[in-house]
PLY file of the C-alpha trace (Angstrom):
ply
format ascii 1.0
element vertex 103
property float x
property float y
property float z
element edge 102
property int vertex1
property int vertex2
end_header
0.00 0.00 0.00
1.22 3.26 -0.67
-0.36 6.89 -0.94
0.86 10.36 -3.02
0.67 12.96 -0.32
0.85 16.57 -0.13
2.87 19.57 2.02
5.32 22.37 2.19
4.21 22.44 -1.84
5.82 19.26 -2.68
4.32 15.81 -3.75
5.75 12.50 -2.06
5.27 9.20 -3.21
5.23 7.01 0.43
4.56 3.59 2.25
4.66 2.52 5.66
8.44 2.78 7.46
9.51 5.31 4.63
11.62 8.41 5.97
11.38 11.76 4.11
12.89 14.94 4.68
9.84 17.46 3.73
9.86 21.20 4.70
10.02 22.61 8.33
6.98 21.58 10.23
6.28 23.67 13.78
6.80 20.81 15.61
9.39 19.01 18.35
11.16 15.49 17.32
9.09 12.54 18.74
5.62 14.39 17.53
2.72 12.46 15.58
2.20 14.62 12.38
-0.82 13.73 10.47
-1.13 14.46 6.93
-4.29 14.69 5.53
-3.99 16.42 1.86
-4.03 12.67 0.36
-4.11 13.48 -3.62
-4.05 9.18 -4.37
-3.50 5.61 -2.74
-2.99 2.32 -3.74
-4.52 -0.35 -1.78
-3.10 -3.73 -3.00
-4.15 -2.46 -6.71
-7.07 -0.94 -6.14
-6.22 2.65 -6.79
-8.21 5.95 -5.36
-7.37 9.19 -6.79
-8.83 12.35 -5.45
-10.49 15.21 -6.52
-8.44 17.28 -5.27
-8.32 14.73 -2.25
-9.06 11.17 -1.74
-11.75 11.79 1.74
-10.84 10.03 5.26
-7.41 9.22 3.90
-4.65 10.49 6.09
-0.95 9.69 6.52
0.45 9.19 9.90
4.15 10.00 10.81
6.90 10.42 13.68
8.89 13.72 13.67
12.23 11.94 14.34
14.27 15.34 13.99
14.56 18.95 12.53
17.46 19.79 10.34
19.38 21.90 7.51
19.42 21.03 4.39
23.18 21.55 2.62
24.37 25.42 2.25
23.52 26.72 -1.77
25.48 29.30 -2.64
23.47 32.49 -4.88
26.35 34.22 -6.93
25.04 37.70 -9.02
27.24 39.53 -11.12
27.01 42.19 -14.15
30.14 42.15 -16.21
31.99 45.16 -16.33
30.00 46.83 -13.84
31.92 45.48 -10.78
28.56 44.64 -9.35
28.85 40.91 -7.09
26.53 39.61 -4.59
27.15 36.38 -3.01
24.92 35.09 -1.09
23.91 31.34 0.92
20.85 29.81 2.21
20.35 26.71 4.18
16.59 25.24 4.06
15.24 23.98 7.28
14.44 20.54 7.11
11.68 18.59 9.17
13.04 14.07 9.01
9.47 12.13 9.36
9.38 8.56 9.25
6.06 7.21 8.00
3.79 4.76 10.84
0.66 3.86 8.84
-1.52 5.12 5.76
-5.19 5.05 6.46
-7.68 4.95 3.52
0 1
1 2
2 3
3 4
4 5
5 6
6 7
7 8
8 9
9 10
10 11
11 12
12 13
13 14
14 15
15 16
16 17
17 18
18 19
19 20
20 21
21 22
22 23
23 24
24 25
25 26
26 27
27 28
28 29
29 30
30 31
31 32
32 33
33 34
34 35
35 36
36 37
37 38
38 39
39 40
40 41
41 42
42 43
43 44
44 45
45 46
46 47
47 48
48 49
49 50
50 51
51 52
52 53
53 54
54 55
55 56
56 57
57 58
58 59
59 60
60 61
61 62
62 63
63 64
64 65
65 66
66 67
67 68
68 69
69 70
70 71
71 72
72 73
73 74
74 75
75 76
76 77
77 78
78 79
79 80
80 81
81 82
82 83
83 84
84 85
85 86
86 87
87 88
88 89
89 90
90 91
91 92
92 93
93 94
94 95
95 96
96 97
97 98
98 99
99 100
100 101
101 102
C-alpha cells in the first residue's frame, strides 16, 4: 500500500516505514504529524485518486528530527559593472518517518 501525499508544496510518493525529509513543520522530534492532503492511494491495486483529495485518507508519521538542508550558494554579477553579490541559504528541514496510511 502506498499513498501520493501533499505539504510544504511538494508531492511525495510514500509507504509505511519510509523516511522523508519534507519542509520545516512547527513541531518538536518525537511528535505524531498527520497528513491529511491525500491526492491518491494504492490499496493492494485498487487505486483511489482524489479530486483534489481522496476523503478520510490520512498519513500518519513520527517527527524523528529537525534539520538543515546543505548550504547553496546564490552568486550575481554584471560584467563590467563590478557589481557581485554572493549570497547562501540553508533550508530547514523537518526528518518524518512514515507509521501507517489510512484509507
Amino acid at each position: 500500500m502506498y499513498a501520493v501525499m501533499e505539504t510544504g508544496g511538494k508531492q511525495y510518493r510514500v509507504t509505511a516505514g519510509d523516511t522523508l525529509e519534507i519542509e520545516k513543520l512547527e513541531l518538536e522530534p518525537g511528535a505524531i504529524a498527520t497528513f491529511d492532503r491525500v491526492l491518491m492511494v494504492n490499496n493492494d491495486g485498487v487505486i483511489t485518486v482524489g479530486s483534489p483529495t481522496v476523503a478520510g485518507a490520512k498519513v500518519v508519521a513520527d517527527v524523528v528530527e529537525q534539520t538543515k538542508a546543505d548550504k547553496v550558494i546564490i552568486f550575481k554579477m554584471k560584467r563590467r559593472k563590478g557589481y557581485h553579490k554572493k549570497q547562501g541559504h540553508r533550508q530547514k528541514l523537518t526528518v518524518i518517518k512514515v507509521k501507517e496510511i489510512t484509507a
